[in-house]
C-alpha positions in Angstrom: -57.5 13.3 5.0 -55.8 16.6 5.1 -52.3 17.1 3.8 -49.8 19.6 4.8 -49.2 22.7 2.8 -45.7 22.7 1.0 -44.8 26.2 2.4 -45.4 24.3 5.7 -43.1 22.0 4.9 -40.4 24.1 3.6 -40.9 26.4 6.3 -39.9 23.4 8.8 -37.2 22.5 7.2 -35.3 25.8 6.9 -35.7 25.8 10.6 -34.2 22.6 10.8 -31.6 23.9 8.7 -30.8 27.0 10.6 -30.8 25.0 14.3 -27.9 22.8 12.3 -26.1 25.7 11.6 -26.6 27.0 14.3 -25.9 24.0 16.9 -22.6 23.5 14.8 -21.3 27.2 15.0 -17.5 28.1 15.4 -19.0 29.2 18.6 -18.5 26.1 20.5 -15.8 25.2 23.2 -12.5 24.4 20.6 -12.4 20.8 21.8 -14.9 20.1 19.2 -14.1 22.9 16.6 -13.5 20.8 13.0 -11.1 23.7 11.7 -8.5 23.2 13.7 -6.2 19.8 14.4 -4.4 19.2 17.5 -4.9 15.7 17.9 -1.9 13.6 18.3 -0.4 11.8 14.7 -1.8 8.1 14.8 1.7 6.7 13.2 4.8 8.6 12.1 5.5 9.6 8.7 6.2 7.0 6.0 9.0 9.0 5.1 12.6 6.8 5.6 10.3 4.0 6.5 10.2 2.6 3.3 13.1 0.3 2.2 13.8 -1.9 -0.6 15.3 -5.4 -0.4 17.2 -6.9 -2.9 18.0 -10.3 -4.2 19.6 -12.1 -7.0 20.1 -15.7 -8.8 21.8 -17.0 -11.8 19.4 -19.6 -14.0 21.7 -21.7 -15.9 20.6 -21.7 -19.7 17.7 -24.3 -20.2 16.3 -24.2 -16.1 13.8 -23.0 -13.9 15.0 -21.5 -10.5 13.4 -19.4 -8.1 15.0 -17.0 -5.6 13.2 -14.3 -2.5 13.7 -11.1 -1.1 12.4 -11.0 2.2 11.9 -7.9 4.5 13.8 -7.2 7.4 11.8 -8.5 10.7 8.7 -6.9 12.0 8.2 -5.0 8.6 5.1 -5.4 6.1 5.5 -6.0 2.6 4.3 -3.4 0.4 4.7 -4.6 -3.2 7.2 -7.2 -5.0 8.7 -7.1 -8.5 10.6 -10.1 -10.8 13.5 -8.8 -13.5 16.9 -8.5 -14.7 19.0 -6.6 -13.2 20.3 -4.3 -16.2 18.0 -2.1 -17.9 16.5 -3.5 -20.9 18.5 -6.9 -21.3 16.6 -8.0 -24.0 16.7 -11.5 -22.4 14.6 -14.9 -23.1 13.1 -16.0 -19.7 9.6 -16.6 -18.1 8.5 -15.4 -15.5 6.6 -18.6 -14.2 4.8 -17.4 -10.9 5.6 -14.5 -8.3 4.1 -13.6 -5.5 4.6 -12.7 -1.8 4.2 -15.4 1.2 4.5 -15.1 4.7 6.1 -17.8 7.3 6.0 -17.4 10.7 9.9 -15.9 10.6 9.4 -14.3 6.7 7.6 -11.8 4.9 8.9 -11.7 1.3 8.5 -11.7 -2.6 9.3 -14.7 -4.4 9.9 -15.3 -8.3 10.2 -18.4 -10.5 11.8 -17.8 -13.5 12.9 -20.6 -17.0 15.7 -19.0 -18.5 15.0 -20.3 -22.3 18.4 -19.2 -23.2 21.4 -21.4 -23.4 23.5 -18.6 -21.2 23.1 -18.2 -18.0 20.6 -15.3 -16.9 20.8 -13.1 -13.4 17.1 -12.4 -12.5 16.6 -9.6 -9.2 14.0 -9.7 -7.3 13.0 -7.0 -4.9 10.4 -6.7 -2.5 9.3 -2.9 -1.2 8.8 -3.4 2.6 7.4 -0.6 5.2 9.5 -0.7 8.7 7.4 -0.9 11.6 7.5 2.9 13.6 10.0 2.8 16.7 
């Protein structure tokens, strides 16, 4: 059995190399030209899309109590967040389950909090949602 040289081979493919180049040139007709795009956007800008919904509950001392924040219709929840609704309260509650559902009418964030204080406690809950393009 005879093999093939390895200049052979080498020699093919920088041929094969070159055609590449060569068949993908800035030459061709600018519909196809990679370096420039003209196509139309796919969605608008996410910029002033992106709003955040708000919602609070006071937990009597010694309960559990949850509350929501729910996007405004037609938008998709981003992300969901569970706290106080001062800056480092320094507060005795847990946080016993959060999380985001969807209904058929809702799309929201939803917290259960125990306050294990004897005060009462105002938890926030916020939900980041992404408004649909018009």
């Amino acid at each position: 059995m005879r093999e093939t040289p390895s200049a052979v081979r080498f020699l093919a493919g920088v041929l094969a190399g070159v055609a590449l180049v060569l068949a993908c040139s800035d030459d061709s007709p600018g519909n196809v030209d990679a370096g420039t795009c003209d196509c139309p956007a796919a969605e608008p800008p996410i910029s002033g899309r992106v709003v955040i919904v708000n919602s609070t509950v006071v937990i009597a001392g010694g309960s559990s109590n949850g509350e929501s924040a729910v996007c405004p219709q037609g938008a998709q929840l981003l992300s969901g967040s569970c706290t106080t609704p001062d800056i480092n309260p320094l507060r005795d509650v847990t946080l016993q389950q959060s999380g985001f559902y969807q209904s058929v009418t809702a799309v929201a964030w939803r917290c259960e909090v125990k306050n294990n204080e004897a005060t009462p406690v105002t938890i926030k809950v916020s939900a980041i949602c992404l408004m649909p393009s018009s």
